[in-house]
C-alpha positions as CSV (number, residue, x, y, z in Angstrom):
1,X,-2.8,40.4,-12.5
2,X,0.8,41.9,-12.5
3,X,0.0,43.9,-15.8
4,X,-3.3,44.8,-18.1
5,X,-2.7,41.4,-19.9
6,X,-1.8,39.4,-17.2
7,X,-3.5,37.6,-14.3
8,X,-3.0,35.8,-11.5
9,X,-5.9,33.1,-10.6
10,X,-6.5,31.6,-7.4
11,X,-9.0,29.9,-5.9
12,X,-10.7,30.1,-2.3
13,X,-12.5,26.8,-1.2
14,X,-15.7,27.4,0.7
15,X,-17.9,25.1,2.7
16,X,-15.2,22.7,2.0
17,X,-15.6,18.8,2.9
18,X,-12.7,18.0,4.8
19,X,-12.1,14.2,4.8
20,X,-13.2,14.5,8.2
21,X,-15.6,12.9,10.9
22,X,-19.4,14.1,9.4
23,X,-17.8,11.6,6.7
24,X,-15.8,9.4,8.5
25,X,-17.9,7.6,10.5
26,X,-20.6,6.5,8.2
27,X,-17.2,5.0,6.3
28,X,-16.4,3.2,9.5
29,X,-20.1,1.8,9.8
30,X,-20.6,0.6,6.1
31,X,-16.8,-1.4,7.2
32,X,-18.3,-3.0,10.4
33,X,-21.3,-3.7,8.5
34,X,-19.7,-5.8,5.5
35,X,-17.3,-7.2,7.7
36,X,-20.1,-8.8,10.2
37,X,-21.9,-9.7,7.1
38,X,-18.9,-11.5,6.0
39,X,-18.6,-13.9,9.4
40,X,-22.0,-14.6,8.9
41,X,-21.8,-15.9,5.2
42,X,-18.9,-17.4,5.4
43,X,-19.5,-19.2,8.6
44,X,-16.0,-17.6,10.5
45,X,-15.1,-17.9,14.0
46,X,-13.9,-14.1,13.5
47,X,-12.0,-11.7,11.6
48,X,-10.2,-8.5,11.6
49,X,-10.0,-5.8,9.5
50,X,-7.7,-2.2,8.8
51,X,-7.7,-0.2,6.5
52,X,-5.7,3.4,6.1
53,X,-6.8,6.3,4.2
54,X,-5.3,8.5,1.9
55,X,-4.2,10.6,4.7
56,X,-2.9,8.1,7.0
57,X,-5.9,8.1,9.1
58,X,-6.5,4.7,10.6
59,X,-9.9,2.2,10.7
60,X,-9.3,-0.9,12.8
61,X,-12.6,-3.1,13.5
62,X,-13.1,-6.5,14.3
63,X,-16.3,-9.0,14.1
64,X,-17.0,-12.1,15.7
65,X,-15.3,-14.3,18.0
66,X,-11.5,-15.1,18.9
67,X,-12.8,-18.2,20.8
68,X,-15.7,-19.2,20.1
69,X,-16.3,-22.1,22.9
70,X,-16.0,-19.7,25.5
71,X,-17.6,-16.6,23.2
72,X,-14.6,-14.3,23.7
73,X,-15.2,-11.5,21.0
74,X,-13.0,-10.5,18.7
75,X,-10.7,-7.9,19.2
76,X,-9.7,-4.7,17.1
77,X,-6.1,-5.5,16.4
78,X,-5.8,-9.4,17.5
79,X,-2.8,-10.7,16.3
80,X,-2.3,-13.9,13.8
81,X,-0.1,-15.2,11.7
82,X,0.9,-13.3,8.6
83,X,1.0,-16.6,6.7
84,X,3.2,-15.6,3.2
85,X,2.5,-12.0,3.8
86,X,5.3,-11.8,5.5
87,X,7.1,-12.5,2.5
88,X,6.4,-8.8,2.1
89,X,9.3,-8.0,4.4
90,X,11.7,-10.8,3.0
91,X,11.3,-8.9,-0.3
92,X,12.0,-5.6,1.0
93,X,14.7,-6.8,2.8
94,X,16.4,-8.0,-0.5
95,X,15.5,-5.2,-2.2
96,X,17.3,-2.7,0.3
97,X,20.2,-4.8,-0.4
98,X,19.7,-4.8,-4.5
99,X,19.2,-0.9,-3.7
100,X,23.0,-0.8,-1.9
101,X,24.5,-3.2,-4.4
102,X,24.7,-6.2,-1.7
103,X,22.5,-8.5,-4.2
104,X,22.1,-8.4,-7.6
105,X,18.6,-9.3,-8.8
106,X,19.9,-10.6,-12.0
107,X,22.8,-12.6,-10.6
108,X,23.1,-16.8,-10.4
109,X,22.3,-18.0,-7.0
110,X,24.4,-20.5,-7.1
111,X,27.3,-17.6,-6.8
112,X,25.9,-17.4,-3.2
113,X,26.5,-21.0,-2.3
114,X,29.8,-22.4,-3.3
115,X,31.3,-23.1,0.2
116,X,31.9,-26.7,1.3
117,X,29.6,-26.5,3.5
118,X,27.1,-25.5,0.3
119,X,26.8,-28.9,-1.0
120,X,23.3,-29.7,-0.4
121,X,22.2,-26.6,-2.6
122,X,23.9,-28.5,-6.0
123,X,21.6,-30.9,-5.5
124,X,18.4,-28.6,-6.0
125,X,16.2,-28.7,-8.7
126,X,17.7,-25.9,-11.2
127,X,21.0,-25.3,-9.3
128,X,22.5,-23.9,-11.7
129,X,20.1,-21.6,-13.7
130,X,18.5,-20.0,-10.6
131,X,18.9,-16.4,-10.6
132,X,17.8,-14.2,-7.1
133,X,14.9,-12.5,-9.5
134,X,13.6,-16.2,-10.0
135,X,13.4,-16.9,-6.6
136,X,11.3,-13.5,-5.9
137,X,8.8,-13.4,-8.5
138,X,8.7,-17.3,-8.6
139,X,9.6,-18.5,-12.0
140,X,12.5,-20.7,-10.7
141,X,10.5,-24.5,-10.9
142,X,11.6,-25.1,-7.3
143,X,8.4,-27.5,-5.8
144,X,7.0,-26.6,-2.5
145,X,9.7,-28.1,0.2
146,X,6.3,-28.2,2.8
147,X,4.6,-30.2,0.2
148,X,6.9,-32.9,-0.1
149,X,6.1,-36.1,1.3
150,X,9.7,-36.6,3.1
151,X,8.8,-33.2,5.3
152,X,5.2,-33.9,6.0
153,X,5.6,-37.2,7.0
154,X,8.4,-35.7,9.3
155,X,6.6,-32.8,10.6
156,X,3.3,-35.0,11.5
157,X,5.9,-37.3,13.4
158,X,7.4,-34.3,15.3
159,X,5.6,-30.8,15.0
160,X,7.8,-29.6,17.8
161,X,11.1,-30.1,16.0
162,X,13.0,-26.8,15.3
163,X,14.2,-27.0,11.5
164,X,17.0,-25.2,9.8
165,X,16.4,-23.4,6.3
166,X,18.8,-26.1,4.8
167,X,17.1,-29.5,6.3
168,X,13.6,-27.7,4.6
169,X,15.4,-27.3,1.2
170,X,16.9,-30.7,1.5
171,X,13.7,-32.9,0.8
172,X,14.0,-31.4,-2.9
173,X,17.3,-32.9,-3.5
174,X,16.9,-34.9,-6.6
175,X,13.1,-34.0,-7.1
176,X,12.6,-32.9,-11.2
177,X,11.4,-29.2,-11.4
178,X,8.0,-28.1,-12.0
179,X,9.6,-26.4,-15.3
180,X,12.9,-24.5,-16.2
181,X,13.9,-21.1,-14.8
182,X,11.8,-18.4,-15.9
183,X,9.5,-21.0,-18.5
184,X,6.2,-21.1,-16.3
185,X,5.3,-20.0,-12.9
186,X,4.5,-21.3,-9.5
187,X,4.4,-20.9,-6.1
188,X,6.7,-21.9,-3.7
189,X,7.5,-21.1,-0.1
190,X,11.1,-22.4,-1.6
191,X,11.9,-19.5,-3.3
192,X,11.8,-17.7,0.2
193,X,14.1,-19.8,2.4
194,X,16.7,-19.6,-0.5
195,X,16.3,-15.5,-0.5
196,X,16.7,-15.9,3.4
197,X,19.7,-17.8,3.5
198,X,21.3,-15.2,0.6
199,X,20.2,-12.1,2.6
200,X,22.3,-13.3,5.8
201,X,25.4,-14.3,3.3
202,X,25.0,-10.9,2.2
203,X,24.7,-8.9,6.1
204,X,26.4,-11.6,7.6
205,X,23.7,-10.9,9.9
206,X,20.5,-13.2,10.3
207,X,17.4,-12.0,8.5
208,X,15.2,-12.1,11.7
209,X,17.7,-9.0,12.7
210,X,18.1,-7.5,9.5
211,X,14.3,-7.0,9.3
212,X,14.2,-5.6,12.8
213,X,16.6,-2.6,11.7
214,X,15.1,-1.7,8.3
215,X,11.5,-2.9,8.3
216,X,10.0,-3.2,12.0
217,X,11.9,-0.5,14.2
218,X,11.8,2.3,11.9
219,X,8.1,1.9,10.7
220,X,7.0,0.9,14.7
221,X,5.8,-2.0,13.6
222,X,5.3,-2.9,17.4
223,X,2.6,-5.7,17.1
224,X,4.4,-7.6,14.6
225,X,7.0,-10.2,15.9
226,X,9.2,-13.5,13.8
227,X,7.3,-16.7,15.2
228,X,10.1,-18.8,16.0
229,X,8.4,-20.0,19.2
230,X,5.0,-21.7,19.9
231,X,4.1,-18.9,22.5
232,X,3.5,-15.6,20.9
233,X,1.9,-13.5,22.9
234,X,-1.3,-12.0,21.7
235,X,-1.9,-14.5,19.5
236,X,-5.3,-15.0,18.8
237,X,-7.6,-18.2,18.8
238,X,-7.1,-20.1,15.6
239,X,-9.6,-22.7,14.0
240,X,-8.1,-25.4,11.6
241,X,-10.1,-26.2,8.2
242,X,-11.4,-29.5,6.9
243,X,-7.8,-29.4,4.8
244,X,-5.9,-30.4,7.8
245,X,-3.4,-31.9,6.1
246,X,-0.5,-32.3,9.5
247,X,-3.3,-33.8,11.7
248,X,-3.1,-30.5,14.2
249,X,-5.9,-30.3,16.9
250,X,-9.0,-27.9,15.6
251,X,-8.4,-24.8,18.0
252,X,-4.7,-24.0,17.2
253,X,-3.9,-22.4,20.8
254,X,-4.0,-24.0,24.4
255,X,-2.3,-22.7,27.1
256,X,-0.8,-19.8,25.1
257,X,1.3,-22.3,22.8
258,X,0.5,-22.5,19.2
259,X,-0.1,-26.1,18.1
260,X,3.4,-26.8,16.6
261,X,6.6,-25.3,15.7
262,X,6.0,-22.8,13.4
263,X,9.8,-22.4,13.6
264,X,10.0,-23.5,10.2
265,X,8.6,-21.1,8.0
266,X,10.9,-18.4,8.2
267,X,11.2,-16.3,5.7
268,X,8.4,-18.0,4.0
269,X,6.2,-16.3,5.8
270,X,7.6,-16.0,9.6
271,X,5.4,-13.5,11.8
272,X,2.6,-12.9,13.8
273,X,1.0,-9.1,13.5
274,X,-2.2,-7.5,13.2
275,X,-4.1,-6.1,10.5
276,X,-3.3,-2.4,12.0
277,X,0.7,-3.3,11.3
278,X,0.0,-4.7,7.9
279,X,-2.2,-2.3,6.7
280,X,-0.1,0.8,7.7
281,X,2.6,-1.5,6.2
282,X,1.2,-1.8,2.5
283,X,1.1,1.9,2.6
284,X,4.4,2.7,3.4
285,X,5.7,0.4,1.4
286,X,3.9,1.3,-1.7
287,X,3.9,5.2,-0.9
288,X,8.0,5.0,-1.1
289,X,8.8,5.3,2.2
290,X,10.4,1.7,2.2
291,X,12.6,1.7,-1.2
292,X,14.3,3.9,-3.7
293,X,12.0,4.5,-7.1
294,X,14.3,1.9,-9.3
295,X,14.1,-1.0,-6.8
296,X,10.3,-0.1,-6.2
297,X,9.9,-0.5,-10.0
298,X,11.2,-3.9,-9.9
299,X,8.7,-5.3,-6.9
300,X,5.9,-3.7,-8.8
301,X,6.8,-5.7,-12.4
302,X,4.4,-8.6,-12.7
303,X,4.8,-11.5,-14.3
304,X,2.3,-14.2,-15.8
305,X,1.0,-16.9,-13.6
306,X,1.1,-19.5,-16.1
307,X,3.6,-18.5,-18.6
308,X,6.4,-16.4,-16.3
309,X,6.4,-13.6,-19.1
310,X,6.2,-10.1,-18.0
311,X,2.3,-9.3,-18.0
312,X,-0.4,-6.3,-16.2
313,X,-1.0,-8.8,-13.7
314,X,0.4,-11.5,-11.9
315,X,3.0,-11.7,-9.7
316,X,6.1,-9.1,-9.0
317,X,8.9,-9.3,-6.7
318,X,7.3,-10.4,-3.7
319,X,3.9,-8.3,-4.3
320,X,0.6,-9.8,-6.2
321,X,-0.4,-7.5,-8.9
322,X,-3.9,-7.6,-9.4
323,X,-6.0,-5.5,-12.2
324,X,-9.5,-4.4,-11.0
325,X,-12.5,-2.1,-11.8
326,X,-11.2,0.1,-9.3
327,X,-7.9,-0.3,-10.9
328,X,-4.5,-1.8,-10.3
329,X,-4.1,-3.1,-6.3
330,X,-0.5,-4.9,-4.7
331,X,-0.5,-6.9,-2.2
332,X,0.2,-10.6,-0.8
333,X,-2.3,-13.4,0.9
334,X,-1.4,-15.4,3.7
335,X,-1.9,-18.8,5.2
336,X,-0.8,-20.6,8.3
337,X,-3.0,-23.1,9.8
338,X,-5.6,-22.0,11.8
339,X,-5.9,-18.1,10.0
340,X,-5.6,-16.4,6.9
341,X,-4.3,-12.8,5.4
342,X,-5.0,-10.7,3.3
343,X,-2.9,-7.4,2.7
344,X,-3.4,-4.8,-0.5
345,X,-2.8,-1.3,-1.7
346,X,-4.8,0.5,-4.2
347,X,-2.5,2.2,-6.5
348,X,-5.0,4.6,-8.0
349,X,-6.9,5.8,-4.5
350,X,-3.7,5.6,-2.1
351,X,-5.4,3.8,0.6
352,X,-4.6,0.2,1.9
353,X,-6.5,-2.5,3.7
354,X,-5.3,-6.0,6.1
355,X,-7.9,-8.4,6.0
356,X,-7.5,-11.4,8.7
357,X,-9.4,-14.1,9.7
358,X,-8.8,-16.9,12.8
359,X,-9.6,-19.8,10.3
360,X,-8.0,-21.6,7.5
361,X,-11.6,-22.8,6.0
362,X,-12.4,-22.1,2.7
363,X,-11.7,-18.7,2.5
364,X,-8.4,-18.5,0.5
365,X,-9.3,-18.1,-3.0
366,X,-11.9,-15.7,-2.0
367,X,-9.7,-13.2,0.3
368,X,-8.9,-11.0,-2.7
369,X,-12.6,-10.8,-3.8
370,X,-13.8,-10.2,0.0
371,X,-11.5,-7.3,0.4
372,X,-12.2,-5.9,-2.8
373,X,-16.0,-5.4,-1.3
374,X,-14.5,-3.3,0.9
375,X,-11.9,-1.5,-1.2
376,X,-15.5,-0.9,-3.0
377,X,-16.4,1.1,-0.1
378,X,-13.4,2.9,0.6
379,X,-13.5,4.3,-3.0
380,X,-16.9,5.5,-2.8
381,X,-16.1,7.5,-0.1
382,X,-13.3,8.7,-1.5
383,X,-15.1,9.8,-4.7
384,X,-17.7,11.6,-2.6
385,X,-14.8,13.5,-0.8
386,X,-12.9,14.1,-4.7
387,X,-15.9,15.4,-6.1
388,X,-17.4,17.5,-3.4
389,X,-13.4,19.3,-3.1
390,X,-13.7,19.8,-6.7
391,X,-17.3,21.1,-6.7
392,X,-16.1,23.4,-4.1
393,X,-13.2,24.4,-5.5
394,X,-15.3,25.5,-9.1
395,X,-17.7,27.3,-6.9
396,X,-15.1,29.2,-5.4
397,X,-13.8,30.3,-8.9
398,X,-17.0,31.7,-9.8
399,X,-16.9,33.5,-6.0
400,X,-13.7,34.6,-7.0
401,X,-14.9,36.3,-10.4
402,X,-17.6,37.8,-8.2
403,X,-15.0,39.3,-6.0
404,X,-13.1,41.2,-9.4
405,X,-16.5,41.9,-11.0
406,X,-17.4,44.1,-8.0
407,X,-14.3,45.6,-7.6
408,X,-13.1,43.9,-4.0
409,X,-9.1,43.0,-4.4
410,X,-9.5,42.4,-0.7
411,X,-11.7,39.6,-1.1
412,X,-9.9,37.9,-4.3
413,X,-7.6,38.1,-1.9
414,X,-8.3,35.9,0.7
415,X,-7.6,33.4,-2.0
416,X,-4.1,33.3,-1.5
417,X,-1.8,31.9,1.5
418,X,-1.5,34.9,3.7
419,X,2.6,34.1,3.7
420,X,5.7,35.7,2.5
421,X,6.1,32.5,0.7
422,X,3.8,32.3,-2.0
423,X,4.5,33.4,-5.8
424,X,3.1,34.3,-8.5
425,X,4.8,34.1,-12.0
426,X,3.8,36.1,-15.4
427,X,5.3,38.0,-18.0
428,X,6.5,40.6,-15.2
429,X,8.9,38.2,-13.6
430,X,8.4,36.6,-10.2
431,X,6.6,38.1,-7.0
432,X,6.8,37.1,-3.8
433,X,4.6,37.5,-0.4
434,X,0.8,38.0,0.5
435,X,1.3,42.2,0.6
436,X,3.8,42.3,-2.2
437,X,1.1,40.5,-4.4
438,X,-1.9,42.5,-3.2
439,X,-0.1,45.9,-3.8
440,X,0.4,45.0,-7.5
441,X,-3.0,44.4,-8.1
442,X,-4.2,47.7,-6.1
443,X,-1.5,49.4,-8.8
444,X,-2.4,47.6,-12.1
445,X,-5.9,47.0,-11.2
446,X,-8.0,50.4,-9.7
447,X,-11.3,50.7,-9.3
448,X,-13.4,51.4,-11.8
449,X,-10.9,50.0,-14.5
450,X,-10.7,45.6,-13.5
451,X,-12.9,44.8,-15.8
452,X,-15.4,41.9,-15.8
453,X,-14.3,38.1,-15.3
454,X,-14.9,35.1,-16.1
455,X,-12.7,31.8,-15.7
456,X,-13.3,28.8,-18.3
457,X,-11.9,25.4,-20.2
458,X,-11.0,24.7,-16.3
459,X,-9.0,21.2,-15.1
460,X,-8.5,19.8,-12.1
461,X,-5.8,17.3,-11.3
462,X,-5.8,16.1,-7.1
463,X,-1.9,15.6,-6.7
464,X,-2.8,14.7,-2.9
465,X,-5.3,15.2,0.0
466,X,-3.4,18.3,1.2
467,X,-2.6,19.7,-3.1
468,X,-4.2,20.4,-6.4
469,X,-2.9,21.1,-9.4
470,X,-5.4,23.6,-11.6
471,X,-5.1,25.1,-14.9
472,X,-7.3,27.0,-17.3
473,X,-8.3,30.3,-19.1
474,X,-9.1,33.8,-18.0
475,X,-11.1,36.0,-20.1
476,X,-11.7,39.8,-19.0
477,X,-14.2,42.5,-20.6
478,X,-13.3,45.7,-21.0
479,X,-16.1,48.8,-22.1
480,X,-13.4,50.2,-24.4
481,X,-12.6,46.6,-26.3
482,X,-14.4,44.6,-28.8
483,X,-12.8,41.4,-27.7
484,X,-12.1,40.2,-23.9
485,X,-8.1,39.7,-22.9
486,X,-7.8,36.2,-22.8
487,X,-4.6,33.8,-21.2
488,X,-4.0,30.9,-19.3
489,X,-2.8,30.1,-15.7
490,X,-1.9,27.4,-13.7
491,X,-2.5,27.6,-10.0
492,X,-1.1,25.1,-7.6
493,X,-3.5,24.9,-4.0
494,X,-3.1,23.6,-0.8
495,X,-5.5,22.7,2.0
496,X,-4.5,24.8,5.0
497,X,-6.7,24.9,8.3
498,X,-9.2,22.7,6.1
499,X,-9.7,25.2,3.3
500,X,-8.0,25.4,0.1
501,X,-5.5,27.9,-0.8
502,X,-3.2,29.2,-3.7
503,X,0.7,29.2,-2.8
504,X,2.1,29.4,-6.4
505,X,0.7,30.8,-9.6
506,X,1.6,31.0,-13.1
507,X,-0.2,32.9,-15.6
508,X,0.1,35.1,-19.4
């Protein structure tokens, strides 16, 4: 209170529940539990599974076997192939580049690919009406290059061959479209190897490098590596499906060398990594630590995945968008045969979670619905934490009103950040520092003469783990009025040292 009519609020947060380990590790538990549950029912070899709290705090578990024949568990953090996940990177790649007006989302690809060298690209389904935003969100009518018979029957002949982007994209020369540029929507690895072969016209650089300096390096993404080889070390034990449509051996690893050339995918996919890399990944990447707000905007506008109209779900700029009862999630699935991923973020709790497993079976339509089972538990934790914080934090205000109803600035105190950089804001002007503060109350406030307090029409709003934002109404009796002094205040906490304290206030 800087003045009769004034007063500054604050709030001290006693007893609170830190998201800390008496939590944490029945979290961890209830993770292990569903995740063995899930090899079980689902008949896996094994799986992985990360997920990364609000705070950045890391869970990484595993269940199962890597190799079943000779019962070799499992590992924490086994690496596999990130299957179209990786298309993640390709898109943030491009993005950076949209961002520092290298690409233009909007622009003809064809602008891209009129060397004479070029010529196979005119002979593409939709040459000439493909725009880069087509290619990312998938509405260009490009077929799947790996689907077509020309490259299968090539690939079965020699799964060692080493392919260039351009011998992929030239099996679709002269095949019709599945539909015209943004009319309809589908899938298609395609898309991918063209975005590739624009990002390196664009660096002059190749994309395997380019993703190295901005994506990899600066987020340590150390257990994620291109696959351009068969041996990639770490990688786990993979188990082919009954949809083995190249004719690969069951176990996808002998002798440390994957099965075939998985030169080929590239940028349609392209890496091995671990669910601790993608998990921390999805955060980053959807936290803002990746891409400027405007370009971020763009990845996270989905369209339809029939029509290719702008819609609350479906598919963005290399990121799923899906809408769920625990709100709206991002993310991508993977395949690559032999294992499958699963990566998503949930926009509304802040947390993300990498779901792999060391088979191709069956499992691919259901990986979104698995991992939303455990985004289930994730958010129930997180509500416990939310509510007991906010629980703690009214408590406190009624300690607080206790405090001023017996008199004891001391102890209203110990509600603020004992710092010369707090402030408090009213009618008086601003006030800065811990003592500055306390000796206004001490002058406007004497014994005898505070009053009695009393806080209502209270709301809370978490801005973070660490912040809240909380406004309201004070009301204060005096003996000598008929009707209390009533205003409003906004207060602005932090958790310090694992309590919550006030560093700005504003009040009248």
């Amino acid at each position: 209170m800087r003045s009769r009519f004034t007063f500054i609020s604050a709030a001290l947060l006693i007893g609170n529940i830190a998201l800390g380990q008496a939590g944490f590790l029945p979290l961890r538990q209830d993770l292990q539990t569903t995740l063995d549950s899930l090899v079980a029912a689902e008949g896996l070899p094994g799986a992985t599974l990360a997920a990364v709290l609000p705070d950045g705090r890391l869970i990484s578990l595993a269940a199962g076997y890597e190799d079943v024949e000779l019962k070799k568990p499992m590992a924490p953090g086994s690496r596999m192939f990130t299957g179209s996940t990786g298309k993640t990177f390709v898109s943030a790649v491009a993005l950076q580049l949209a961002a520092e007006g290298k690409i233009d989302l909007d622009g003809k690809v064809a602008d891209w690919f009129r060397g004479q060298e070029d010529a196979w690209y005119h002979r593409l389904p939709n040459a000439a009406d493909l725009t880069v935003r087509s290619l990312m969100n998938h509405t260009s009518g490009l077929p799947r290059y790996i689907f077509q018979d020309a490259f299968q029957a090539a690939l079965k002949a020699d799964p060692m061959r080493s392919w260039t982007p351009q011998e992929c994209l030239a099996v679709l020369a002269g095949v019709e479209p599945t539909h015209a540029v943004g009319k309809g929507w589908g899938y298609s690895d395609t898309n991918y190897i063209l975005l590739g072969l624009i990002i390196e016209k664009a660096t002059g650089d190749t994309f395997y490098h380019q993703a190295q300096q901005r994506i990899l390096e600066p987020f340590q993404l150390g257990n994620t590596i291109p696959s351009t080889q068969r041996a990639l070390p770490g990688l786990a034990q993979g188990y082919i499906g009954d949809d083995n449509f190249l004719n690969l051996p069951k176990k996808t690893v002998e002798n440390g060398l994957y099965a075939m050339n998985p030169q080929f995918e590239w940028c349609g996919g392209g890496f091995v990594t671990n669910t601790e890399d993608m998990a921390h990944w999805m955060k980053w990447l959807h936290d803002g630590k990746v891409l400027t707000p405007e370009v971020y905007h763009q990845l996270i506008q989905p369209v339809d995945f029939r029509t290719g109209q702008p819609a609350a779900a479906g598919y963005g700029l290399g990121a799923f968008v899906w809408q769920t009862p625990l709100g709206k999630f991002l993310g991508h699935a993977g395949v690559m045969p032999g294992y499958l991923t699963q990566v998503e973020y949930s926009d509304r709790y802040g947390f993300s979670i990498a779901l792999q497993t060391n088979t191709d079976q069956g499992m691919g339509r259901r990986h979104h619905a698995h991992v939303q089972r455990f985004a289930g538990l994730v958010a129930a934790y997180l509500d416990g934490i939310y509510a007991a914080d906010e629980q703690a934090i009214r408590d406190n205000f009624r300690q607080q009103e206790n405090c001023w109803n017996q008199g004891d600035i001391d102890c209203y105190m110990t509600a603020y950040l004992k710092s010369d950089s707090i402030r408090t804001i009213s009618s008086s002007g601003f006030t800065y520092g811990y003592e500055n503060i306390r000796q206004h109350y001490f002058k406007y406030f004497p014994a005898g003469k505070m009053g009695q307090l009393h806080f209502d029409k209270m709301n809370l709003t978490r801005l973070s783990d660490a912040a809240y934002y909380v406004v309201g109404r004070f009301n204060l009796e005096f003996p000598d009025r008929e009707e209390p002094v009533q205003g409003h205040f906004s207060v602005l906490m932090q958790k310090v040292d694992g309590r919550w304290v006030m560093v700005s206030d504003h009040s009248g």
